[in-house]
Backbone as ProteinMPNN parsed JSONL, in Angstrom:
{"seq_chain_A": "XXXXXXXXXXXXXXXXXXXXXXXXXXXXXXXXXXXXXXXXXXXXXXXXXXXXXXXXXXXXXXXXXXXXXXXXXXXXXXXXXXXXXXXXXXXXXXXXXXXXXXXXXXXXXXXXXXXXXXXXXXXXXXXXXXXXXXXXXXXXXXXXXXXXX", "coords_chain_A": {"N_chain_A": [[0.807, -1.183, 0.0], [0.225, 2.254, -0.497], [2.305, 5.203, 1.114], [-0.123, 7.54, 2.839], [-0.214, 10.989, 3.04], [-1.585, 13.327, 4.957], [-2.095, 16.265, 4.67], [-2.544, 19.801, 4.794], [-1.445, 22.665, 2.781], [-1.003, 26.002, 3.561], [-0.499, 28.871, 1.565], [1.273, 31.701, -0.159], [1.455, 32.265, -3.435], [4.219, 33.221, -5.628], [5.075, 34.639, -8.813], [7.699, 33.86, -9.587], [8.214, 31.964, -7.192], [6.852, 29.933, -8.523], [7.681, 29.194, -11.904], [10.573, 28.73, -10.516], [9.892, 25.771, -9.642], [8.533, 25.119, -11.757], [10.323, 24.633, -13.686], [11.888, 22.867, -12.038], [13.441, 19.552, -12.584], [13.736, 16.114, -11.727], [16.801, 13.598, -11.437], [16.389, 11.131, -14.507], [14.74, 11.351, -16.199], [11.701, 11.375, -14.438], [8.945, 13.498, -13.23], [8.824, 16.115, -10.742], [6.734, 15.569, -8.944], [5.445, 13.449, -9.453], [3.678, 10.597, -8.366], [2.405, 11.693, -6.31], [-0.873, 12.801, -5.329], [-3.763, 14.925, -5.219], [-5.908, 15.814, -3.745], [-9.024, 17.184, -3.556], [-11.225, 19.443, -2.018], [-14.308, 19.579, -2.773], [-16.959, 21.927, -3.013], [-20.183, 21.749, -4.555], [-21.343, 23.315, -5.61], [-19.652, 24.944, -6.033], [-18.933, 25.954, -8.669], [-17.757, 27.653, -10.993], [-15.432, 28.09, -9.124], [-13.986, 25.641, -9.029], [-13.261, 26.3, -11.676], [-11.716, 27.738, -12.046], [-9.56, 26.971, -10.367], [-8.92, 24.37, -12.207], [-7.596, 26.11, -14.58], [-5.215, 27.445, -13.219], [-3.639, 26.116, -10.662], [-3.836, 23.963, -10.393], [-3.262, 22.907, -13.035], [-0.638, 23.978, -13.074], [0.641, 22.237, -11.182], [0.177, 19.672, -12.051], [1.729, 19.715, -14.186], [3.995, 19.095, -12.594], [3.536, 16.405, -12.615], [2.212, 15.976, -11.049], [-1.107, 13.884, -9.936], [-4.695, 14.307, -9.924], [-7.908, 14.915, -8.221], [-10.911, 16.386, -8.255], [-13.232, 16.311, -5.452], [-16.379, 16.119, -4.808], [-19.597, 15.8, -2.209], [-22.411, 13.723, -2.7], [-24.92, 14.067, -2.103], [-27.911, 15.948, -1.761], [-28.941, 18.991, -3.495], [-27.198, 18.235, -5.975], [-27.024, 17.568, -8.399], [-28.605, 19.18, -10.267], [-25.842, 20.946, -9.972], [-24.066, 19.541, -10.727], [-24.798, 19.257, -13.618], [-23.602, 21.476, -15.019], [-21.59, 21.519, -15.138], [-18.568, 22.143, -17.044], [-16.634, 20.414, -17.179], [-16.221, 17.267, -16.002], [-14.704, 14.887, -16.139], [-12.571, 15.344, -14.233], [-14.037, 14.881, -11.798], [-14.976, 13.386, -8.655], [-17.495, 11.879, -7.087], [-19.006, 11.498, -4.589], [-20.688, 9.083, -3.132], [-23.898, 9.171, -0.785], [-22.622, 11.157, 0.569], [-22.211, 14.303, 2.542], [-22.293, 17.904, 1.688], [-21.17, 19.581, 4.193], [-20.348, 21.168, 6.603], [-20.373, 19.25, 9.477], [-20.188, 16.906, 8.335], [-17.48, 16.778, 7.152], [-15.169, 15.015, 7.735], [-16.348, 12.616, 7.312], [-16.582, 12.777, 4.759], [-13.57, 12.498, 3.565], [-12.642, 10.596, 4.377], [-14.295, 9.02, 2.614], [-12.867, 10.198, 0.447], [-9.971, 9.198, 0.534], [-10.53, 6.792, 0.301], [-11.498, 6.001, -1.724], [-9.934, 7.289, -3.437], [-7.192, 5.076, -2.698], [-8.429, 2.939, -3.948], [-8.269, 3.427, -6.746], [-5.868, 4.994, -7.658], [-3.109, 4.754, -9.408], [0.292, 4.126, -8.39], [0.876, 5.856, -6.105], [2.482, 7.793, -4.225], [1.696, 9.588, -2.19], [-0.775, 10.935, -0.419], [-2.374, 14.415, -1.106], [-4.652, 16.34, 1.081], [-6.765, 18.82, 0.412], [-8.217, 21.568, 0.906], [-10.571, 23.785, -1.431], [-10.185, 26.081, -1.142], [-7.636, 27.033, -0.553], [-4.781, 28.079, -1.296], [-2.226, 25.827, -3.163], [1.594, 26.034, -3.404], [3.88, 25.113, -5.527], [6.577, 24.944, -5.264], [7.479, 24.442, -2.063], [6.199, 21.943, -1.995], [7.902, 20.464, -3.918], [10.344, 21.222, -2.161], [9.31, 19.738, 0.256], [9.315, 17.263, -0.315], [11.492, 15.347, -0.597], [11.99, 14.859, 2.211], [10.274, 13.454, 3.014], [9.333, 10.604, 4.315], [9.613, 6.888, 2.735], [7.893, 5.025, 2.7]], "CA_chain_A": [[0.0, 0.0, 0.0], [0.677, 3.483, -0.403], [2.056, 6.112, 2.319], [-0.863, 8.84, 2.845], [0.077, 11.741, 4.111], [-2.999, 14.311, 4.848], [-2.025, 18.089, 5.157], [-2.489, 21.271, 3.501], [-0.598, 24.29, 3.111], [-2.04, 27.667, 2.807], [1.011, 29.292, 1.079], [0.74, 32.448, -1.068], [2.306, 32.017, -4.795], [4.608, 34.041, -6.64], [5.874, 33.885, -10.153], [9.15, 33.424, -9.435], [8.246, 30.468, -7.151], [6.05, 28.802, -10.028], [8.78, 29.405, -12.644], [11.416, 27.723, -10.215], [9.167, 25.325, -9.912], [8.051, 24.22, -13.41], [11.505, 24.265, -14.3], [12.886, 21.735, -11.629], [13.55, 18.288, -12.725], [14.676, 14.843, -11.106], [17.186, 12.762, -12.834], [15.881, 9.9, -14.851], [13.128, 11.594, -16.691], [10.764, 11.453, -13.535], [8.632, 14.675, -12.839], [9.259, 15.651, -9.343], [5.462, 15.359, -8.332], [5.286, 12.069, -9.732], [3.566, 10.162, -7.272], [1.722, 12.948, -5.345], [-2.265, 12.772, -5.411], [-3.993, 15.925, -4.575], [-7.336, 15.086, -3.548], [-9.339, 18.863, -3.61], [-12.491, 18.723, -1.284], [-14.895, 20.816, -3.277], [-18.533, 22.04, -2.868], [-20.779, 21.253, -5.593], [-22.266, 24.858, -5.947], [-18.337, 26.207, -6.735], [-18.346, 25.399, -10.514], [-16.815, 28.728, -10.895], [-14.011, 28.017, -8.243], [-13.469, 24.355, -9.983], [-12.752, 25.891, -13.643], [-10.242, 28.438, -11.912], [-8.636, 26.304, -10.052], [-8.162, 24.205, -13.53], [-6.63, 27.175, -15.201], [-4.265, 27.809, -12.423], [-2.432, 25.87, -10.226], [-3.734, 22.472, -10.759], [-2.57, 22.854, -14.448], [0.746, 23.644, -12.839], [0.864, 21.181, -10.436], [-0.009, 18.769, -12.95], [2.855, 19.841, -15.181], [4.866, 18.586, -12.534], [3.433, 15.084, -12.613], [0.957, 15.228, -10.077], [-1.993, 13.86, -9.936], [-5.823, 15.538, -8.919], [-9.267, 14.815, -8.322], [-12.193, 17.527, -7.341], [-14.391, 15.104, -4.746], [-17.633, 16.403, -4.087], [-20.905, 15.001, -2.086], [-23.936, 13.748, -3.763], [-26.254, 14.308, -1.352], [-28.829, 17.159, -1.996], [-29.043, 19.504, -4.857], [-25.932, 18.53, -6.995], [-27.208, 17.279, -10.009], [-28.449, 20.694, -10.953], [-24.694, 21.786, -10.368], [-23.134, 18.697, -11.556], [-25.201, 19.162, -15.001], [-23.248, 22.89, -14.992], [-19.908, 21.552, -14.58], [-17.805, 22.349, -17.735], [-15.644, 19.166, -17.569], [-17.011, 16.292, -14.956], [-13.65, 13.998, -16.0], [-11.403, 15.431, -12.785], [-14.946, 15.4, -10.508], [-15.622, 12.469, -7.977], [-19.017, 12.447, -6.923], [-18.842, 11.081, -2.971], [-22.206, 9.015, -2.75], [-23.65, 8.655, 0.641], [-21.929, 12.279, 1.628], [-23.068, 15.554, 2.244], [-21.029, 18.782, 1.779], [-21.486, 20.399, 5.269], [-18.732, 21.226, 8.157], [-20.275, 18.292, 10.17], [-19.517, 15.609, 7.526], [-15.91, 17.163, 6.334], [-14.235, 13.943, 7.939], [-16.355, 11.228, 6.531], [-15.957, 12.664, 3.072], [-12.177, 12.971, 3.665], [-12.532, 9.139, 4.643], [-14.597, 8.31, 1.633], [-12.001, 10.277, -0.966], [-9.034, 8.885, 0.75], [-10.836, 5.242, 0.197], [-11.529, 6.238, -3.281], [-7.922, 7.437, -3.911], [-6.635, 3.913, -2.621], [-8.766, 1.625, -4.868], [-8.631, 3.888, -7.965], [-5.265, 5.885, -8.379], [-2.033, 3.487, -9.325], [1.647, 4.372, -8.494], [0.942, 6.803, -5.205], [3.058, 7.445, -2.812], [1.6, 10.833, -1.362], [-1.998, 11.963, -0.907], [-2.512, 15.667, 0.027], [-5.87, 16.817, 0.899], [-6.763, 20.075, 0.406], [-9.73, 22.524, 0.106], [-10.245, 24.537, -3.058], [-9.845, 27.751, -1.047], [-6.129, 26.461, -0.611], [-3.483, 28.291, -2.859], [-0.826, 25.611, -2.514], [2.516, 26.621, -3.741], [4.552, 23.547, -5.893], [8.256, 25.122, -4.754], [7.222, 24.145, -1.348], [5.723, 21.053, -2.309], [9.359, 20.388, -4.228], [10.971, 21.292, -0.815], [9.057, 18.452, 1.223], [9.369, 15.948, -0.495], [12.53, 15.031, -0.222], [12.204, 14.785, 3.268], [9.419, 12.58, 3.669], [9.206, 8.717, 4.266], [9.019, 5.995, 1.345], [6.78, 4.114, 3.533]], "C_chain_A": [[0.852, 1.247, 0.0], [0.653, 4.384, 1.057], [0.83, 7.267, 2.174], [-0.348, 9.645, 3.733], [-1.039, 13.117, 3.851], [-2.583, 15.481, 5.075], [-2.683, 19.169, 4.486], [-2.002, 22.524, 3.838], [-1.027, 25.022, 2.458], [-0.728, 28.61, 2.61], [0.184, 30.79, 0.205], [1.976, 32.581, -2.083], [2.596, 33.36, -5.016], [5.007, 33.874, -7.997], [6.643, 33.616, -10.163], [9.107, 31.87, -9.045], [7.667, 29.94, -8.261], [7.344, 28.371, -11.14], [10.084, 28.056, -12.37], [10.575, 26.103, -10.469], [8.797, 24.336, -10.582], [9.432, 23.736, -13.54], [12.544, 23.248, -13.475], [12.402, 20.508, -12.204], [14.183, 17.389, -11.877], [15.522, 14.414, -12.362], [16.524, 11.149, -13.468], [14.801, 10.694, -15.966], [12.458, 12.159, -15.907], [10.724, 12.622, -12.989], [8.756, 14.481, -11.584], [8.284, 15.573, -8.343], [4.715, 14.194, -8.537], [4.919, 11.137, -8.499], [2.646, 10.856, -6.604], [0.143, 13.366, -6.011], [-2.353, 14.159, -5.051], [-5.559, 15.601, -4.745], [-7.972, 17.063, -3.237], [-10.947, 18.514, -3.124], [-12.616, 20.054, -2.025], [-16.55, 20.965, -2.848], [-19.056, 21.708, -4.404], [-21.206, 22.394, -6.03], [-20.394, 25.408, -6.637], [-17.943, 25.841, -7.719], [-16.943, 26.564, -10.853], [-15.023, 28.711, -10.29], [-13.314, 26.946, -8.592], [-12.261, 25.116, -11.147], [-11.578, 26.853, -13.394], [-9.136, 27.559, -11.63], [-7.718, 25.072, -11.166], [-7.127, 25.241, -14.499], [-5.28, 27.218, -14.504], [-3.579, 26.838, -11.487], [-2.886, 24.741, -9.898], [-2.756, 22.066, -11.934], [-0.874, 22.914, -13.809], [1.449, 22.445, -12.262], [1.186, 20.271, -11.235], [1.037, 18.816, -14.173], [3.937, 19.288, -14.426], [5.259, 17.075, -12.406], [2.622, 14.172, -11.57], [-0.018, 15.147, -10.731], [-3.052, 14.424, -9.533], [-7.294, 15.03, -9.155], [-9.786, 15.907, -7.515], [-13.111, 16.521, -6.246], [-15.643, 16.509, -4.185], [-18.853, 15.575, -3.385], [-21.533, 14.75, -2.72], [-24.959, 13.93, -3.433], [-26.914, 15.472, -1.755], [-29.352, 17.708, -3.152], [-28.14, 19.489, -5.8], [-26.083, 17.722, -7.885], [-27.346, 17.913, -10.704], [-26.827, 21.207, -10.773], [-23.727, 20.86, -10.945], [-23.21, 18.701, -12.967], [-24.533, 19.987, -15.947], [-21.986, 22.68, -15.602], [-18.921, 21.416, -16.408], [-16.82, 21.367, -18.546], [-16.423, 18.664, -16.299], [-15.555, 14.796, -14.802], [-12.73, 13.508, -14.663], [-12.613, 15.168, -11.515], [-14.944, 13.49, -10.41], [-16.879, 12.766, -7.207], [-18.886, 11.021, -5.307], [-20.003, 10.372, -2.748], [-22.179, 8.759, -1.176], [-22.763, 9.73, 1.436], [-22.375, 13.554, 1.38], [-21.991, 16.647, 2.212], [-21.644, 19.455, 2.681], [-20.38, 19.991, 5.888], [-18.967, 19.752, 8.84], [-20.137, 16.873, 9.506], [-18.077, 15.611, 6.828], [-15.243, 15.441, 6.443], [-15.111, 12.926, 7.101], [-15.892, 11.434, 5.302], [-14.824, 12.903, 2.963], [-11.625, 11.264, 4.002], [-13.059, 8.58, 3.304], [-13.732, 8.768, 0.387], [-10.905, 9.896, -0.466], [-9.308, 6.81, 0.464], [-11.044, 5.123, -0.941], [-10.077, 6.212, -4.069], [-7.365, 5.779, -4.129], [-7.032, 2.796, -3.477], [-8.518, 2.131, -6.202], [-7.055, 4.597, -8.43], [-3.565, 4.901, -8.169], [-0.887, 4.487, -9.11], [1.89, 5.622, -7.323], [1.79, 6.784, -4.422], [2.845, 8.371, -1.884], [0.086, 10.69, -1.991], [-2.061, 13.125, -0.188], [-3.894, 16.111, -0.082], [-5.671, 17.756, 1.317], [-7.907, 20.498, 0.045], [-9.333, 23.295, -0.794], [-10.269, 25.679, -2.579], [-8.469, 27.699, -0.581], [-5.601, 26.737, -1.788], [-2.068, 27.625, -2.723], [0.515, 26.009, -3.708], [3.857, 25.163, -4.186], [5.984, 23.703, -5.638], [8.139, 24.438, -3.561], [6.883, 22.575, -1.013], [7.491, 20.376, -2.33], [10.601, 20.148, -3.066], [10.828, 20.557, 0.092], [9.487, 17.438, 1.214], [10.424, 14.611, -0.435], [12.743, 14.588, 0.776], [11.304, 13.673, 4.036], [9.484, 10.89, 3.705], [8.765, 8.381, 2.842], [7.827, 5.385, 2.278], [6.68, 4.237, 4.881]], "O_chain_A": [[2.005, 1.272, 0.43], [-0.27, 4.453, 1.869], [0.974, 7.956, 1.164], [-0.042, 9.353, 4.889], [-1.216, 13.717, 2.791], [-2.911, 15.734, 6.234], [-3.399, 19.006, 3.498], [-2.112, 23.217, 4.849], [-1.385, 25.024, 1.28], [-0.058, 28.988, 3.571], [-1.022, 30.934, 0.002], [3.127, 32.888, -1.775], [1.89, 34.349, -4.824], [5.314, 32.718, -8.288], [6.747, 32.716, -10.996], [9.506, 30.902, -9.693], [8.476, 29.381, -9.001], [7.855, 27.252, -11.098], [10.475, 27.123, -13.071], [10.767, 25.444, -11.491], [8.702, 23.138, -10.313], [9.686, 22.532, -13.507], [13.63, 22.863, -13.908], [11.197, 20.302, -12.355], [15.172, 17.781, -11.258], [15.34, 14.594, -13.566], [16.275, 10.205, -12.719], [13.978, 9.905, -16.429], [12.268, 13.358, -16.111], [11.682, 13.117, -12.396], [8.817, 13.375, -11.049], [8.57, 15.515, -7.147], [3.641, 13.91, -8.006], [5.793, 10.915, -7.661], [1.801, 10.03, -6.26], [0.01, 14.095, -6.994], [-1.352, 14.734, -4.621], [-6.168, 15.217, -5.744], [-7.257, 17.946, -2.764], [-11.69, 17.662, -3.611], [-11.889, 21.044, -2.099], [-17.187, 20.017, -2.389], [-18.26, 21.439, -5.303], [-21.51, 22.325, -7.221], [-20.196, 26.155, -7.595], [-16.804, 25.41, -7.898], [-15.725, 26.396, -10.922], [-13.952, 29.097, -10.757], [-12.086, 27.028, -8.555], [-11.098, 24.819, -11.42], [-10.626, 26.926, -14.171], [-8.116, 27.371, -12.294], [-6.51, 24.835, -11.139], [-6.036, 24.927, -14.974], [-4.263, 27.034, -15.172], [-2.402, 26.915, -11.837], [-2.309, 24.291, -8.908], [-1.826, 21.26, -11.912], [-0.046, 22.037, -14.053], [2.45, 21.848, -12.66], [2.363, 19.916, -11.298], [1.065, 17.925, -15.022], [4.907, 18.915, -15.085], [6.35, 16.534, -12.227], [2.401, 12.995, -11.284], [-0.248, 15.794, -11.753], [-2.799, 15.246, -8.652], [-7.716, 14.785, -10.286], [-9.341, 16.31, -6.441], [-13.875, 15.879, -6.967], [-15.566, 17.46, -3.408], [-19.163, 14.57, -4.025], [-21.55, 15.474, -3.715], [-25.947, 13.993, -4.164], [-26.071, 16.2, -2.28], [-30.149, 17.065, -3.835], [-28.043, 20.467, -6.542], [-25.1, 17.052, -8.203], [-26.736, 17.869, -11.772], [-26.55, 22.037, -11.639], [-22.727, 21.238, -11.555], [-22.261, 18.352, -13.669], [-24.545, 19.787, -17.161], [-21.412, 23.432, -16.388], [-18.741, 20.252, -16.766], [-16.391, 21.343, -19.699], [-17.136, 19.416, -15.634], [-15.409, 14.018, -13.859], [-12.347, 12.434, -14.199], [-12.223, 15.234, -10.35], [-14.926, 12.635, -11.296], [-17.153, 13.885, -6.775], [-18.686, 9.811, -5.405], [-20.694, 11.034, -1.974], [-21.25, 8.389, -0.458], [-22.262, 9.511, 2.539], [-22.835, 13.944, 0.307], [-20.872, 16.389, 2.654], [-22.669, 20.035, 2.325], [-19.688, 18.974, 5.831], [-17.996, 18.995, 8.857], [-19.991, 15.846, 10.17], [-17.621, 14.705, 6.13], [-14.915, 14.782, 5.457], [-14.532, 12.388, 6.157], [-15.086, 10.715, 4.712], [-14.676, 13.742, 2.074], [-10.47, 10.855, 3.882], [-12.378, 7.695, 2.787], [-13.714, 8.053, -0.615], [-10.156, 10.402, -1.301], [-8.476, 5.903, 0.464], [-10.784, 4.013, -1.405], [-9.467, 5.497, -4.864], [-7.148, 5.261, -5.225], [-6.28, 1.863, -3.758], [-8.528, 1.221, -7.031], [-6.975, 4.78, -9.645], [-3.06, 4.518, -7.113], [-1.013, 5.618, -9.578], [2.88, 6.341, -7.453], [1.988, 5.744, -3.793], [3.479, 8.327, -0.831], [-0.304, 10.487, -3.141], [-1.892, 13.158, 1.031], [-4.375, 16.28, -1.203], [-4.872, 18.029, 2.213], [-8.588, 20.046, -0.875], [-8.165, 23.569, -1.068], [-10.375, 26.578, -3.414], [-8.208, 28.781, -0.057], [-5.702, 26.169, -2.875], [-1.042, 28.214, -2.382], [0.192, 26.25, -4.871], [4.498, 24.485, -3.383], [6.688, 22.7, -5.76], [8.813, 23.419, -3.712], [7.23, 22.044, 0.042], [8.152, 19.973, -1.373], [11.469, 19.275, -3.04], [11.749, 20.391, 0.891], [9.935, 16.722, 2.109], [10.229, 13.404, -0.292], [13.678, 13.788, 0.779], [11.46, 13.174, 5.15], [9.781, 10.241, 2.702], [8.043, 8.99, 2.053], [6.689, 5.768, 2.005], [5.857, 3.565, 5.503]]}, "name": "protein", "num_of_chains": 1, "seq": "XXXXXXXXXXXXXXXXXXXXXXXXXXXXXXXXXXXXXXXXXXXXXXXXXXXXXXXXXXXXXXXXXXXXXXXXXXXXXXXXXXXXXXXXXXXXXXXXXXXXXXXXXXXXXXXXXXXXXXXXXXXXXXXXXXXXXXXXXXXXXXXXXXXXX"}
């Protein structure tokens, strides 16, 4: 099995960091986010905050070889906003969870149980909310440091 490791860092980006960033490499080929899930707890109403967060610093992320899913609940009214949604490819749809403060943890249990049956070659998951600007220099800077297992 894969190590999980759950955090999130509320960082604030610059261009410079991004830049560095994009432009580090490992040797071998291998991007240096290779490995590294980012699981993005979203509401179902923030289509809007989704298609940014695609533009911006998923897309980067993802240039460095991470991986990303949006997880939302299914409980309630999110079929009308799932019908909305622009792209639906990156969205997990949480059945059996509601998006409210007092269910954060189960659905943080059900996309970390999702992650594990569904995403091959992990060795990091980071969960994070989509009002989280994380910062991939930083990222770059951890990783190094953390356990294989």
């Amino acid at each position: 099995g894969a190590l999980m490791i759950l955090f999130s860092l509320a960082c604030s980006a610059t261009r410079v960091g991004w830049s560095e960033a994009l432009q580090a490499e490992r040797g071998g080929g291998t991007l240096p986010l290779e490995g590294v899930f980012f699981a993005v707890m979203s509401n179902p109403f923030n289509i809007r905050g989704r298609e940014s967060i695609r533009r911006t610093w998923i897309r980067r992320i993802a240039a460095l070889g991470a991986q990303y899913k949006f997880f939302i609940g299914n409980e309630g009214l999110v079929e009308r906003f799932f019908e909305q949604e622009s792209d639906v490819s990156d969205i997990v749809r949480l059945y059996g969870n509601w998006d409210n403060s007092s269910h954060q943890t189960f659905k943080t249990q059900a996309a970390a149980h999702w992650v594990l049956k569904n995403v091959e070659r992990m060795r990091y998951m980071v969960k994070i909310n989509e009002d989280v600007l994380p910062v991939a220099e930083n990222f770059l800077k951890i990783l190094p440091n953390l356990p294989e297992r």
